[in-house]
C-alpha positions as CSV (number, residue, x, y, z in Angstrom):
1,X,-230.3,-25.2,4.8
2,X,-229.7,-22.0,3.6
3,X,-227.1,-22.7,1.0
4,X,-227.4,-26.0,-1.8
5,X,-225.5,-28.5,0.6
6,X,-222.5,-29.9,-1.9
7,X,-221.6,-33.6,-1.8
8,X,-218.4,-33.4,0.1
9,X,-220.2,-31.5,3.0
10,X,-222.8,-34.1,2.7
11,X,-220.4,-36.8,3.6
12,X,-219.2,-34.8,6.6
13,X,-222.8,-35.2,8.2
14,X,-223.8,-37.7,10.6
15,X,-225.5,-40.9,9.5
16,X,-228.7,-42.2,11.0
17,X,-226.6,-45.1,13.5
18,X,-224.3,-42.0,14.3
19,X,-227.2,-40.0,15.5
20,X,-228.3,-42.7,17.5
21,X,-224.7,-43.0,19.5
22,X,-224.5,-39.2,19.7
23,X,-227.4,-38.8,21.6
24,X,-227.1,-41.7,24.1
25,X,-226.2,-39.1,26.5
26,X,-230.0,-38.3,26.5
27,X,-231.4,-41.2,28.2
28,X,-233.4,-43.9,26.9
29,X,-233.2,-44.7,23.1
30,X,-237.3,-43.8,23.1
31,X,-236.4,-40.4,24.6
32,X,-233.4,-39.5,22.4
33,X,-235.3,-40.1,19.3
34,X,-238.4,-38.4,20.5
35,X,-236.6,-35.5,21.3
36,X,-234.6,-35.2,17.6
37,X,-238.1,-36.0,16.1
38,X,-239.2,-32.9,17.6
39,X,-236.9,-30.8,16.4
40,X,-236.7,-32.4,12.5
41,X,-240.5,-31.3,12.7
42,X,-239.8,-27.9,13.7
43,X,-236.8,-27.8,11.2
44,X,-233.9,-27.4,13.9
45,X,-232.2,-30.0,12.7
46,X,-230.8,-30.6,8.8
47,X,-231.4,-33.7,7.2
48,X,-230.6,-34.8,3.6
49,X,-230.4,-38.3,1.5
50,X,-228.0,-39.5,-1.2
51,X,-231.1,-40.9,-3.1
52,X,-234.7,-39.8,-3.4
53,X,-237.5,-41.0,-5.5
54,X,-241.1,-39.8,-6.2
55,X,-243.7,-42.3,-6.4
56,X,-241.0,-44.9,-7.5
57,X,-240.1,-43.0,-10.5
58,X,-236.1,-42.2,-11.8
59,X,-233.8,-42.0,-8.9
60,X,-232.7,-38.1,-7.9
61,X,-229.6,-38.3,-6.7
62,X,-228.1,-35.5,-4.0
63,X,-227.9,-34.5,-1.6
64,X,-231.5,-34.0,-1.6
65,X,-232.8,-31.6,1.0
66,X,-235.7,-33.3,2.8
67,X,-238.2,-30.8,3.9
68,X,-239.3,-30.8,7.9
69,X,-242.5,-31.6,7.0
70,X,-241.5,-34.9,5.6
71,X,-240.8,-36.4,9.4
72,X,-244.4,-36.3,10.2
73,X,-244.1,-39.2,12.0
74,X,-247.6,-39.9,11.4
75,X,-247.0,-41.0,7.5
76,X,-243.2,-42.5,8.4
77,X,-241.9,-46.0,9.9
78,X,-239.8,-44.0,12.4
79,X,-237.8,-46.7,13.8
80,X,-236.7,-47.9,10.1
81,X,-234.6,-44.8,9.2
82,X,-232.5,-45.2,12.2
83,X,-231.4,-48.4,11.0
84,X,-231.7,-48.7,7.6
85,X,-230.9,-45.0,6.9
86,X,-234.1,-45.2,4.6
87,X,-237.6,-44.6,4.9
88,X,-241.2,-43.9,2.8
89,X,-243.3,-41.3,3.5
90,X,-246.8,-40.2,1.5
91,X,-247.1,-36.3,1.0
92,X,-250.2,-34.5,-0.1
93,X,-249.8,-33.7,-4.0
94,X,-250.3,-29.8,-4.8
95,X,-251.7,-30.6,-7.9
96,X,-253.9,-33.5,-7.2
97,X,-256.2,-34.4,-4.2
98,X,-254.3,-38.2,-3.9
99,X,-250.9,-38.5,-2.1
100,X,-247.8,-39.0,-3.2
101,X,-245.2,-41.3,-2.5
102,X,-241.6,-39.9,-1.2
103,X,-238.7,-42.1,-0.9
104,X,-235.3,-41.3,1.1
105,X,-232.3,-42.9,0.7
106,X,-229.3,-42.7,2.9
107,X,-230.3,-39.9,4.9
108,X,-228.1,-37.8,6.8
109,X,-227.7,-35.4,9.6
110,X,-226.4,-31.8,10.6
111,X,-223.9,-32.4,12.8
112,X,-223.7,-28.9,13.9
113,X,-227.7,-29.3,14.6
114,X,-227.1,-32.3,16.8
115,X,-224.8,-30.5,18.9
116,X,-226.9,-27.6,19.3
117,X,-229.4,-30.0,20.8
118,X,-226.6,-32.0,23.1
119,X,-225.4,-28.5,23.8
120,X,-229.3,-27.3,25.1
121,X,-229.6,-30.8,27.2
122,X,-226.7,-30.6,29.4
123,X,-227.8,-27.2,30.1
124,X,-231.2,-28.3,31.8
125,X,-229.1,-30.9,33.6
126,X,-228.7,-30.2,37.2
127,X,-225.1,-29.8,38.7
128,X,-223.3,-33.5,39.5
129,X,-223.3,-34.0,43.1
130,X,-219.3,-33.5,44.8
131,X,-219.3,-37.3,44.4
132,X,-220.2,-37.2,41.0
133,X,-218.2,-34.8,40.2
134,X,-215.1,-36.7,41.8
135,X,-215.9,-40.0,40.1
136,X,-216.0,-37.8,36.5
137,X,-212.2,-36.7,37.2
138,X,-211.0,-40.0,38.2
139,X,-209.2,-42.4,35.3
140,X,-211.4,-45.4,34.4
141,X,-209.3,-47.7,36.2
142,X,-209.9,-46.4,39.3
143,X,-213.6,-46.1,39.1
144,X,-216.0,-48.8,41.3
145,X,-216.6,-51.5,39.8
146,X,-218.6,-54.0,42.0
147,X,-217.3,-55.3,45.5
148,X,-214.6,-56.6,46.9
149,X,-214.4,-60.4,47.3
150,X,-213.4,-62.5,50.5
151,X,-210.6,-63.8,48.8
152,X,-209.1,-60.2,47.6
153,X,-209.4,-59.3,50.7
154,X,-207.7,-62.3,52.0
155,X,-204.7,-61.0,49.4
156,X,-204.8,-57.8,51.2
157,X,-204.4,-58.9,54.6
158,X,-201.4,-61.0,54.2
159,X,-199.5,-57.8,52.3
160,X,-200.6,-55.9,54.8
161,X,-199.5,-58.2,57.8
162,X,-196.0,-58.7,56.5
163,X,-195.3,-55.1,56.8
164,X,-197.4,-53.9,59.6
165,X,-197.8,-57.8,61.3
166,X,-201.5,-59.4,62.9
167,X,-203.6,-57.3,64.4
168,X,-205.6,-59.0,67.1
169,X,-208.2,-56.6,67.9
170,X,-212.5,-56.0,67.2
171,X,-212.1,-52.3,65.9
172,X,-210.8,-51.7,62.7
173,X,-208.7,-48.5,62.7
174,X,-209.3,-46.0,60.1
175,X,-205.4,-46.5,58.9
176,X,-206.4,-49.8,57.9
177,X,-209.7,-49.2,55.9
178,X,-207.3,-46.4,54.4
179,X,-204.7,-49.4,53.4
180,X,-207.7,-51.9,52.0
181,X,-209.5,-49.4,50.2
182,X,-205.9,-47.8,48.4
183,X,-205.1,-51.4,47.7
184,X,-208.5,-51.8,45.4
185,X,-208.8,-48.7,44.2
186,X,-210.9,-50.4,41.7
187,X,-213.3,-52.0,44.3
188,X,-215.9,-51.1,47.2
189,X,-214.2,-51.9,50.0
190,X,-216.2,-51.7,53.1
191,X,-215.1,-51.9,57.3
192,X,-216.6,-55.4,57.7
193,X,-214.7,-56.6,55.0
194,X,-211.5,-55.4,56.5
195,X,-212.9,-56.8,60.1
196,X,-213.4,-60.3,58.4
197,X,-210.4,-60.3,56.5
198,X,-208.2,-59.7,59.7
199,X,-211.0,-62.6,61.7
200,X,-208.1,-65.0,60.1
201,X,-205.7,-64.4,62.8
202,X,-207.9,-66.0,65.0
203,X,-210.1,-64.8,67.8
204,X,-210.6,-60.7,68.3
205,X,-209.8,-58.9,71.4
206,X,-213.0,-56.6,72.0
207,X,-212.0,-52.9,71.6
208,X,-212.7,-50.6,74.5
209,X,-216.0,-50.5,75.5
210,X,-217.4,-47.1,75.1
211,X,-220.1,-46.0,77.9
212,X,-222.5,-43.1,77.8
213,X,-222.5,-41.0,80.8
């Protein structure tokens, strides 16, 4: 940090659970994390705590800047701080040859930091397929989520046969899957499911059979 960081400014930074949400976009929660520990070591990312102690002694309160080298993750329960917002680390004393004992409380992040890191993710990220890309722009609601179900699809047919009455025929026609697949807009509708769905009027009539010369 290259100015002191003030108290109000320290409330404005992210909190250890925060961090953890941020970066979900990241992948795993092992890969996040490993990925922000590498860049606390190297001092790309700004941490401070509300508290800090030194070998148990009189409480410093903050914000208290907390050096890179103090998330060797070597001397530190890494997974505590991300829920606790706490955590103990021993530092080598400059005066004596024994360590000393460092401890953070409430310990909080850069936000600008964290989205310089988001920011240098996405851009490794290869382009979204067209599909991808499609589903991105599309409302929640209408996203796929899970199939269809015989029953749905039974709902379907009957709206569908009141307006454009029974269809006795093999082939569905692509008007049809069209009609299904607008009707769940929610769903994965397939052609077999449209098929089985119009099987209730009773037998099919083969479509045309198609011969290769």
């Amino acid at each position: 940090m290259a100015t002191k960081l003030s108290s109000d400014d320290f409330q404005k930074w992210l909190t250890a659970p925060e961090v953890v949400t941020r970066l979900k976009d990241l992948g795993s929660r092992l890969t996040a994390l490993s990925a922000l520990a590498d860049r606390l070591k190297a001092g790309l990312v700004g941490s401070a705590a509300e508290h800090r102690t030194i070998n148990l002694g009189a409480v410093e309160s903050g914000p208290v800047e907390i050096p890179k080298g103090h998330w060797n993750f070597d001397g530190v329960a890494v997974d505590d701080v991300w829920e606790t917002a706490q955590f103990t680390i021993w530092v080598q004393s400059s005066e004596r040859y024994e360590k000393e004992r460092r401890d953070y409380f409430g310990v909080r992040f850069d936000p600008d930091d964290i989205e310089a890191m988001l920011a240098a993710a996405r851009k490794q990220r290869p382009p979204a397929s067209p599909q991808q890309a499609l589903a991105s722009r599309q409302p929640e609601k209408y996203q796929r989520k899970g199939h269809v179900t015989d029953t749905q699809m039974k709902a379907w047919y009957a709206a569908f046969k009141a307006v454009y009455g029974g269809t006795a025929r093999d082939v569905v026609e692509p008007f049809e899957l069209d009609s299904a697949r607008g009707f769940f807009q929610d769903k994965e509708v397939s052609r077999e499911d449209v098929r089985k769905a119009m099987s209730s009027d009773g037998p099919r009539t083969p479509g045309p059979k198609i011969t290769k010369a």
